[in-house]
C-alpha positions in Angstrom: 55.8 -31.1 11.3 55.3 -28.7 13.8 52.6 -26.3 13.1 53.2 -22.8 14.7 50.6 -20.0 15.4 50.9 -16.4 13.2 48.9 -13.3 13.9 47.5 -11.6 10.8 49.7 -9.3 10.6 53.1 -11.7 10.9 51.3 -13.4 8.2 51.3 -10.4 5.4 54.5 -9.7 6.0 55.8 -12.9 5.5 53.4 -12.8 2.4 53.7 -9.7 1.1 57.8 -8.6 2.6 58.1 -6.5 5.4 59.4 -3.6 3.0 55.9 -3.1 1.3 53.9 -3.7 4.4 55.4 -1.9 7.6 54.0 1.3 6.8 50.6 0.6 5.8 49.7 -2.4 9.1 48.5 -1.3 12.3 51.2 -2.3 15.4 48.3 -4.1 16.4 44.8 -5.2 15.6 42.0 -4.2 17.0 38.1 -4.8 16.8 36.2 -2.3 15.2 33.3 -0.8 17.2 30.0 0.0 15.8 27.7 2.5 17.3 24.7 2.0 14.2 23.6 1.1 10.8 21.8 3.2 8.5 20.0 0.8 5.8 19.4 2.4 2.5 15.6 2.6 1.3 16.0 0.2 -1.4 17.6 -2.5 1.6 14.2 -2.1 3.7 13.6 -5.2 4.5 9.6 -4.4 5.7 7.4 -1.8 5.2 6.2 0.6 7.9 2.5 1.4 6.3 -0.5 0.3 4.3 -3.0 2.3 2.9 -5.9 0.5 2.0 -8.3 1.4 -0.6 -12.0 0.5 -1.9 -11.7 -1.4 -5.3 -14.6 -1.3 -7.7 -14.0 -2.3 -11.3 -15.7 -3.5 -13.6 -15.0 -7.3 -15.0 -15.8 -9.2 -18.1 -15.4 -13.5 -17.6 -16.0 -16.1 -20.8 -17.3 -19.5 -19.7 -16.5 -22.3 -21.9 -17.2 -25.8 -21.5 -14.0 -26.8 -19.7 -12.8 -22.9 -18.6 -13.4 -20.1 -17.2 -11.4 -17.3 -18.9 -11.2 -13.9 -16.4 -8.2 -12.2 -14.9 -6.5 -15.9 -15.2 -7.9 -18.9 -16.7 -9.6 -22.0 -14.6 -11.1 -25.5 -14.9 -14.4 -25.3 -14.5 -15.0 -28.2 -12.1 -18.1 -30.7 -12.5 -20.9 -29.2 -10.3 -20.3 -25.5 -11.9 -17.3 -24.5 -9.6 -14.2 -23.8 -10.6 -10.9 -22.1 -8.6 -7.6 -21.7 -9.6 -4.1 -19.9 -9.1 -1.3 -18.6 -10.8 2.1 -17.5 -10.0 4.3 -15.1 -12.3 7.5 -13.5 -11.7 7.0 -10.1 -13.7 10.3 -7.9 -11.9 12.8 -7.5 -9.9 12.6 -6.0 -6.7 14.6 -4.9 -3.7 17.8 -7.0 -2.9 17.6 -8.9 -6.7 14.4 -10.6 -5.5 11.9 -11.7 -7.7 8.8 -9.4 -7.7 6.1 -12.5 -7.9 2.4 -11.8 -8.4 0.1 -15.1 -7.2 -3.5 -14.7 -8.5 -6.4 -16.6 -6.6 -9.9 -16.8 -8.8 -12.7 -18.9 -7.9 -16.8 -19.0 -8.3 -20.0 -20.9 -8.1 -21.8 -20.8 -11.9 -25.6 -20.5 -11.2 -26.9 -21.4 -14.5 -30.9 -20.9 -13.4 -30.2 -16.9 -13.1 -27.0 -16.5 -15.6 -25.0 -15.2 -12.5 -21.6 -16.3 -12.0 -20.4 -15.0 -8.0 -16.9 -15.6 -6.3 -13.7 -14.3 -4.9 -10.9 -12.8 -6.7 -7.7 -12.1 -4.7 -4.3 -11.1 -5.8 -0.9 -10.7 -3.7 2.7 -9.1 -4.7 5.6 -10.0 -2.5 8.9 -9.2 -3.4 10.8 -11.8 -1.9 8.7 -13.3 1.0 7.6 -9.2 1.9 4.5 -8.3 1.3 4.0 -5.3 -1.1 0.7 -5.2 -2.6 -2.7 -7.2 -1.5 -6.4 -7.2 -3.3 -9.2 -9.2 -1.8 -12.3 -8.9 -4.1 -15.6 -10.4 -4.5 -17.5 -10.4 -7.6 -20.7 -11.1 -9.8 -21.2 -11.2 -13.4 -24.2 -11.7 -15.2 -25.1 -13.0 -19.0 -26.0 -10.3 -21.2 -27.8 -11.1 -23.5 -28.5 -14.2 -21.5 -28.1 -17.8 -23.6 -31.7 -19.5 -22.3 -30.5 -23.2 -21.6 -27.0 -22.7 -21.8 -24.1 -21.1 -19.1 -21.8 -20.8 -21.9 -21.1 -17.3 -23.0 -19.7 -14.2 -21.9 -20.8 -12.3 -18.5 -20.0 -9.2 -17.3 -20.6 -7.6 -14.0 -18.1 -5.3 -11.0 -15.5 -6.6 -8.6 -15.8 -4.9 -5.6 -12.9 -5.5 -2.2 -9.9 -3.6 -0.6 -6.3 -3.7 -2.0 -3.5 -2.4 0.3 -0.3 -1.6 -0.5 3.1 -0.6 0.9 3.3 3.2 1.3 7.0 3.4 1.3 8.1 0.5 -1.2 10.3 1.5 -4.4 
């Protein structure tokens, strides 16, 4: 069988029937020019500015024998460290991606002064784009302190930056 070439238009009309088709197709095709592309806000796919600010909260952690319970909750490791992370999806975001939150918590437990120290950071992307970031340290201390023991609760202030997209819906 032969097979023959047809140009988009012969093909409606053998399709469709010439009758319903003449008037609406275009004697010929052409390509269609564009000049620009205005994306909508919610279709950004960056954003143009950060502002950073100075965090400084306060923060209460539990100590366990196995965990450390505090913005997430961690193993404590053998020779008083622990460190952990968590991922959650909590949204959607721009595009019908995920809005994801990933939570980074990790410390050194000094048992001789009740002081618990380490590094809290937390990201939010939407997507792979980065909306929101806080980079923290912290120290907690037991009070009233448990003499002999590193179990308990401490409390103490997280103190870092956190920037965040200026312009993201």
């Amino acid at each position: 069988m032969k097979r023959t070439s047809s140009t988009r238009r012969e093909a409606l009309l053998t399709i469709f029937g010439a009758s319903t088709m003449v008037p609406v197709l275009p004697k010929a095709w052409s390509k269609p020019v564009i000049n620009s592309l205005i994306t909508p806000t919610h279709a950004q796919t960056s954003c143009s500015n950060f502002t950073t600010t100075a965090v400084n909260e306060s923060l209460t952690l539990t100590v366990t024998a196995t965990e450390v319970q505090g913005p997430i909750v961690v193993t404590r490791g053998a020779s008083a460290t622990f460190s952990g992370n968590s991922v959650s999806r909590i949204d959607e975001c721009r595009g019908g991606q995920d809005l994801n939150i990933e939570i980074t918590f990790s410390g050194v437990i000094d048992s001789a002064n009740n002081r618990i120290t380490g590094e809290l950071n937390i990201v939010q992307l939407c997507g792979t784009e980065l909306v929101c970031e806080q980079i923290a340290t912290f120290s907690v201390t037991q009070d009233p302190i448990d003499n002999g023991s590193d179990l308990g609760d401490y409390s103490g202030t997280l103190i870092g930056t956190q920037s965040c997209c200026d312009d993201f819906e």
